[in-house]
C-alpha positions in Angstrom: 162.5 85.5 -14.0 164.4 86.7 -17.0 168.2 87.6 -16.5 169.3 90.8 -17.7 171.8 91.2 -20.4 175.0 92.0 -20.1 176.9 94.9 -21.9 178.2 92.5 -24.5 175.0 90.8 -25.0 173.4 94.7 -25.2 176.1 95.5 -28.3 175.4 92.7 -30.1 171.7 92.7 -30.3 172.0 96.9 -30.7 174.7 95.7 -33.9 171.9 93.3 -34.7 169.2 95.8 -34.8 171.7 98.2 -36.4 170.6 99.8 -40.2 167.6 97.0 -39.9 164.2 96.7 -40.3 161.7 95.9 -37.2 158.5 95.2 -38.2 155.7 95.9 -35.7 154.0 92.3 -35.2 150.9 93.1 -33.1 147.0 92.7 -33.2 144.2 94.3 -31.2 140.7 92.0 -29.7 138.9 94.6 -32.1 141.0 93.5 -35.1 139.4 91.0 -37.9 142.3 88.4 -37.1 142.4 88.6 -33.4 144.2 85.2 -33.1 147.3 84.4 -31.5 148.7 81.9 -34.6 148.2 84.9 -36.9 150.6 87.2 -34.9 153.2 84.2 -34.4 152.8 83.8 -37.9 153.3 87.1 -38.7 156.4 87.0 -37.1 157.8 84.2 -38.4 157.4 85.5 -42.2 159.3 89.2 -40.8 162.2 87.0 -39.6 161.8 84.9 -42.7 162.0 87.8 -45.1 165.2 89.4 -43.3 163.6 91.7 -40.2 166.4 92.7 -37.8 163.9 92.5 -34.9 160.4 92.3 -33.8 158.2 95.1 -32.2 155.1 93.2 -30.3 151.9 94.9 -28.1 151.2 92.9 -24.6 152.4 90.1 -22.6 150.8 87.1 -24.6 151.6 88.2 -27.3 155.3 88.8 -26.4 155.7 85.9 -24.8 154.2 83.7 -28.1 156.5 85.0 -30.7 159.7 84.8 -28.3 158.7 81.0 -28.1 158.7 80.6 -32.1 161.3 83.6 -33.5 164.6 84.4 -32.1 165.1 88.2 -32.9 165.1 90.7 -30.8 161.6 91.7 -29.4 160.9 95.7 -28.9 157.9 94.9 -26.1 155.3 97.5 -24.9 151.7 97.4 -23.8 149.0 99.1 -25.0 146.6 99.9 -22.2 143.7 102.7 -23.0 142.2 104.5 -20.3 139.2 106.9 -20.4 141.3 109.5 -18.5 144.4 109.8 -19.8 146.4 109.3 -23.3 149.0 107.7 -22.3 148.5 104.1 -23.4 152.3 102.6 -24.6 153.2 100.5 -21.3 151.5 103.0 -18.7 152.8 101.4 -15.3 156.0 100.0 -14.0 153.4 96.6 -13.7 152.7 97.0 -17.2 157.0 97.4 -17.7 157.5 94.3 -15.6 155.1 92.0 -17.0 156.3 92.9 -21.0 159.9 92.1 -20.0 159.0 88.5 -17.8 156.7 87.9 -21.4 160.4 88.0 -23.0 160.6 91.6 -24.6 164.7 92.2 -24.6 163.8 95.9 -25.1 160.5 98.0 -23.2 158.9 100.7 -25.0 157.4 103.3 -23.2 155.5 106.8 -23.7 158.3 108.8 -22.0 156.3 112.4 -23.1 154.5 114.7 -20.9 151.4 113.6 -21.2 149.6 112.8 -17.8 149.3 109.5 -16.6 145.9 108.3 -14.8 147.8 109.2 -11.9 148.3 112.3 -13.0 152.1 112.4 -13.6 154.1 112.7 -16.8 154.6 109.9 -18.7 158.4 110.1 -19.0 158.7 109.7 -15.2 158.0 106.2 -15.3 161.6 105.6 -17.4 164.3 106.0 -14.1 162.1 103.5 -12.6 162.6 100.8 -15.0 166.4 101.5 -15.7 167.1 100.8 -12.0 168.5 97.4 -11.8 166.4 95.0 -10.5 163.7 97.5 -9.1 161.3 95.7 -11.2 162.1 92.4 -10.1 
């Protein structure tokens, strides 16, 4: 289980991410290089060429690039659904398992559109801010 940050901890990496660039580090199973390496690698040459921060699509891939590069990770997870367009981290299960893969901040859809359940999307974010609700 990862601990949450504290309100220094939360400056500093904000500071960090401050007037940066975050490059989006993320592949799809349809995509030519659908291989984990290639996304690690990807990356490593961000951080390498001055990236502030990371932004990274599902929990394997999440957790790989935490284990290699030590910038901050904008996590979400892209699950498509034949009934609903909402596909950027859809569930509080989806939420949970981007954060335990190591994502220090969760992206979500938080617009109206209708969930597969049938509710906006934006409802989803006071459950998630709610202290250890998730966990």
């Amino acid at each position: 289980m990862r601990m949450l940050m504290n309100t220094d901890q939360k400056n500093a990496m904000l500071e960090q991410l401050k007037n940066g660039l975050i490059v989006s580090c993320q592949i799809q199973p349809t995509d030519p290089v659908y291989l984990m390496d290639f996304v690690v690698k990807m990356a490593q040459a961000a951080k390498w060429g001055g990236a502030a921060g990371i932004r990274a699509n599902s929990p394997d891939q999440i957790a790989e690039i935490r284990k290699a590069v030590d910038l901050p990770i904008i996590g979400l997870y892209k699950i498509f659904s034949e009934t609903s367009d909402v596909f950027i981290t859809p569930t509080l299960e989806a939420a949970r398992e981007v954060i335990e893969a190591g994502a220090d901040i969760l992206a979500l859809d938080c617009t109206n559109q209708l969930t597969e359940d049938g509710r906006p999307a934006w409802e989803l974010l006071p459950k998630v801010k709610k202290p250890f609700q998730m966990f």
